[in-house]
PASEBA-1860 file (N, C-alpha, C; in nm, 3 decimals):
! residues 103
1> XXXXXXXX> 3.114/24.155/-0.085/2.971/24.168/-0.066/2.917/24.052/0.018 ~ 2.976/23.909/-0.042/2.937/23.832/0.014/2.972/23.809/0.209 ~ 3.104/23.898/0.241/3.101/23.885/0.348/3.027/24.003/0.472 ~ 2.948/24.140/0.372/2.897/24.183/0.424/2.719/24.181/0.457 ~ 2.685/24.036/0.368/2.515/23.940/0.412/2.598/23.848/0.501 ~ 2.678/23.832/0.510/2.689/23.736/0.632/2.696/23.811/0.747 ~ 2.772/23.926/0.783/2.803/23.961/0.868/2.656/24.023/0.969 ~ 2.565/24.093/0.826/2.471/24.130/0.874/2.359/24.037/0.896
9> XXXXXXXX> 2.353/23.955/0.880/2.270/23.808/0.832/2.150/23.863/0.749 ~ 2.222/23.945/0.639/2.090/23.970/0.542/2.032/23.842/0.445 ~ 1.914/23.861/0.443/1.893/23.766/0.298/1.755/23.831/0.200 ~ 1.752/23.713/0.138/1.583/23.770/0.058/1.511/23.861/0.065 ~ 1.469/23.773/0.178/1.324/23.816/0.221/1.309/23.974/0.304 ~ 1.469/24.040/0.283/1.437/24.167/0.430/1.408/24.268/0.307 ~ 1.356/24.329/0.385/1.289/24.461/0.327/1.347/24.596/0.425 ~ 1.387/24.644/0.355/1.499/24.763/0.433/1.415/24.922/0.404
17> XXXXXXXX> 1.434/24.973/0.488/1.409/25.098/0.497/1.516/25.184/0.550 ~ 1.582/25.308/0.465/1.686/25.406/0.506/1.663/25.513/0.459 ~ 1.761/25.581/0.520/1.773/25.763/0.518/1.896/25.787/0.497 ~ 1.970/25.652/0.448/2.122/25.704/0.456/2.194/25.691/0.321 ~ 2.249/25.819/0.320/2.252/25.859/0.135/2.366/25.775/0.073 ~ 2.281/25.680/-0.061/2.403/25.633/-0.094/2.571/25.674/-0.133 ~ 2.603/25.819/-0.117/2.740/25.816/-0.116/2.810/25.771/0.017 ~ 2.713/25.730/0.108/2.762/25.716/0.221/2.810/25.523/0.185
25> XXXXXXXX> 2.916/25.491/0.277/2.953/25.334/0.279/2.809/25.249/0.284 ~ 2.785/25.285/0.418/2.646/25.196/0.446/2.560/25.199/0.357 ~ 2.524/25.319/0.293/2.411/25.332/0.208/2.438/25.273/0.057 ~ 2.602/25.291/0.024/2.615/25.234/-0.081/2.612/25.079/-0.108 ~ 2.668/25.019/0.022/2.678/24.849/-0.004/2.541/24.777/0.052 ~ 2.546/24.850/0.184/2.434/24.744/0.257/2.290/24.818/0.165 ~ 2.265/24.922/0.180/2.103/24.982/0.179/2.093/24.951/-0.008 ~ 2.170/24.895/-0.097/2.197/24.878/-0.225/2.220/24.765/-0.270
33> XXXXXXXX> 2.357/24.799/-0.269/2.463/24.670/-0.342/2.409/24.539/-0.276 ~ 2.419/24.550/-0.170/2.361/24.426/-0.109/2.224/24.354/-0.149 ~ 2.153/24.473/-0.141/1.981/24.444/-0.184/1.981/24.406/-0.339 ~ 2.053/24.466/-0.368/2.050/24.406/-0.553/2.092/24.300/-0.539 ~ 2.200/24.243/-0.467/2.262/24.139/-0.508/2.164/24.013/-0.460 ~ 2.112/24.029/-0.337/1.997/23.947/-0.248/1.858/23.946/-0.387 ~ 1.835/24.049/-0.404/1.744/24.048/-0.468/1.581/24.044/-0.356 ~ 1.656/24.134/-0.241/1.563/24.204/-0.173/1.492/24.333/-0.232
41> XXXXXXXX> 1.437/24.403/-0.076/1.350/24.512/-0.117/1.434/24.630/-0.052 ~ 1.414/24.727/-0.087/1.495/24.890/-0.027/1.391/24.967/-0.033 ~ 1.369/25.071/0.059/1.317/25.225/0.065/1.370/25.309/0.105 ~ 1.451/25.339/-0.032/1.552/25.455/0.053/1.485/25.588/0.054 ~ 1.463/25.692/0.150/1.410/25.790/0.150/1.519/25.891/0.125 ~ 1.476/26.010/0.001/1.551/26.126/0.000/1.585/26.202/0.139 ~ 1.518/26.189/0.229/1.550/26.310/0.334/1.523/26.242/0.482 ~ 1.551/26.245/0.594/1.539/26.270/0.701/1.384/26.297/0.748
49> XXXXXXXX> 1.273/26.222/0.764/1.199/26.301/0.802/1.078/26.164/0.894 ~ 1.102/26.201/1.055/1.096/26.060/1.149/0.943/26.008/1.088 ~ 0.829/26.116/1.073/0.707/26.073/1.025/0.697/25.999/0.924 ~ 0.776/26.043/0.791/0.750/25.968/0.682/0.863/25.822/0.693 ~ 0.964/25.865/0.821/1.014/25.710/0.826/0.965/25.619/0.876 ~ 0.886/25.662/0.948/0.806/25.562/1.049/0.687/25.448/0.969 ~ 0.596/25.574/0.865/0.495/25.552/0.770/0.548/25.441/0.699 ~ 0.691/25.462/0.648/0.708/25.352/0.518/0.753/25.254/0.575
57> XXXXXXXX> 0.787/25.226/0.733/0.842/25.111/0.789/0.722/25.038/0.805 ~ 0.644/25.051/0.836/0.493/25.038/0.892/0.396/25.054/0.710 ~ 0.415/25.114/0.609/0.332/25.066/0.509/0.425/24.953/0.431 ~ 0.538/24.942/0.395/0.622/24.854/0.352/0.663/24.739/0.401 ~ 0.620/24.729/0.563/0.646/24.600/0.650/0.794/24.593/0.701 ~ 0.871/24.692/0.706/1.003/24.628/0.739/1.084/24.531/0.790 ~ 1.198/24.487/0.759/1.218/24.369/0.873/1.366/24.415/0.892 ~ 1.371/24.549/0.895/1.518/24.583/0.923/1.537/24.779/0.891
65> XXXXXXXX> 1.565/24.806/0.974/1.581/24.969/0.924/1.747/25.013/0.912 ~ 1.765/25.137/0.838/1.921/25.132/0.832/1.922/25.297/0.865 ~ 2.056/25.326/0.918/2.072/25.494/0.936/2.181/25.541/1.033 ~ 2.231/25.679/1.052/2.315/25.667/1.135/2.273/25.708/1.272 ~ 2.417/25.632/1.364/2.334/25.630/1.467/2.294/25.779/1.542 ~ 2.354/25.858/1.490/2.261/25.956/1.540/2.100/25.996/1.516 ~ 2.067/25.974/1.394/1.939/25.933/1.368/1.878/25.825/1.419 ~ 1.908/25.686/1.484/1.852/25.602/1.548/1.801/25.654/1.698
73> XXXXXXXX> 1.897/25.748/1.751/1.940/25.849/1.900/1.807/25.915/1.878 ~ 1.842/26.021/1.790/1.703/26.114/1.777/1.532/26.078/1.791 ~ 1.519/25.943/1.695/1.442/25.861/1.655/1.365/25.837/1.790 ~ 1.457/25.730/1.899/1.439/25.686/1.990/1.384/25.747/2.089 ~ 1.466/25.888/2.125/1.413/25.984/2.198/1.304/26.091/2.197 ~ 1.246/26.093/2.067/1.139/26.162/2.051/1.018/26.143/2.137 ~ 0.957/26.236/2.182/0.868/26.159/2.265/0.720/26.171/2.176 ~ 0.697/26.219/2.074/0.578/26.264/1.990/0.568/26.164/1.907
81> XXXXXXXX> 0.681/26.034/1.915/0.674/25.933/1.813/0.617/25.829/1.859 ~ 0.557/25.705/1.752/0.540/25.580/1.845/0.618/25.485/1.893 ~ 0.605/25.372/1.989/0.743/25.297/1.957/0.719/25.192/1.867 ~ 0.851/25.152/1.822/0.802/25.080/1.678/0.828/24.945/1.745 ~ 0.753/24.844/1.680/0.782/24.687/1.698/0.836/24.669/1.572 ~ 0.914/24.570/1.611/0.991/24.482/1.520/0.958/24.333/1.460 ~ 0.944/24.297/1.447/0.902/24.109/1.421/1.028/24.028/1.487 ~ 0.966/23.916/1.556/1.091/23.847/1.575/1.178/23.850/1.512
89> XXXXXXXX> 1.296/23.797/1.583/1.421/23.808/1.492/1.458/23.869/1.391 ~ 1.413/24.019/1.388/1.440/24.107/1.303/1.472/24.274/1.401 ~ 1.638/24.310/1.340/1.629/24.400/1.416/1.701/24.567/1.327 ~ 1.740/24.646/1.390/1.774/24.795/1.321/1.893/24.769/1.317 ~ 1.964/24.810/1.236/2.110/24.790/1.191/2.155/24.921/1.166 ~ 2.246/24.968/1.251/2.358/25.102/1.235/2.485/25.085/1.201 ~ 2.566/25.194/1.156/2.722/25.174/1.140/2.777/25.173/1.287 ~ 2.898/25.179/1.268/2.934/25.159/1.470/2.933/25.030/1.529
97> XXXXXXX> 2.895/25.123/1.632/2.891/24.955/1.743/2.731/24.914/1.773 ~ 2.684/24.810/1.853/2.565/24.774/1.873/2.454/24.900/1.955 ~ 2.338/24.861/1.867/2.236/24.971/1.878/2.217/25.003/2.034 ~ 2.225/25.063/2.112/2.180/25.035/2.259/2.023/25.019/2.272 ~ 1.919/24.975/2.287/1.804/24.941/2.326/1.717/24.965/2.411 ~ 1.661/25.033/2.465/1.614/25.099/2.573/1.465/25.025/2.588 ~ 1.478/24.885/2.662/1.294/24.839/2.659/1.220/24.869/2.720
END
């Protein structure tokens, strides 16, 4: 556990927002296990749905979102969505490789 807050540089203070179901790896250690253990915050959402993900990133404050990357893909490309800001040094975390970024 401990080497997966390092890897991600989670701590405390992040407040996570996901869609990714805990039987999944990610959802079970990072979007969870991790947050319990930090004694952070989680919003894991039952379902898929970009409006109400957007809402709870934006009413909950996020400082980190979690999901797969095909849902980050979708997310990104919508054009009916807003684009989201992030806070400094706070960014979206996928399984895989690094998020690609489109500024």
């Amino acid at each position: 556990m401990q080497g997966i807050i390092k890897a991600l540089a989670l701590d405390e203070d992040m407040v996570r927002v996901s869609v990714t179901p805990l039987f999944h790896a990610m959802g079970l250690t990072v979007n969870m296990l991790a947050v319990v253990f930090l004694g952070a915050s989680a919003v894991i959402q039952a379902k898929l749905d970009f409006e109400e993900f957007l809402k709870a990133n934006e009413k909950y404050k996020a400082t980190m979102i979690s999901g797969a990357p095909t849902s980050h893909y979708m997310l990104m490309n919508d054009p009916g969505l807003p684009i989201i800001a992030f806070p400094p040094g706070k960014w979206p975390c996928r399984e895989a490789r690094p998020f690609p970024w489109r500024c």
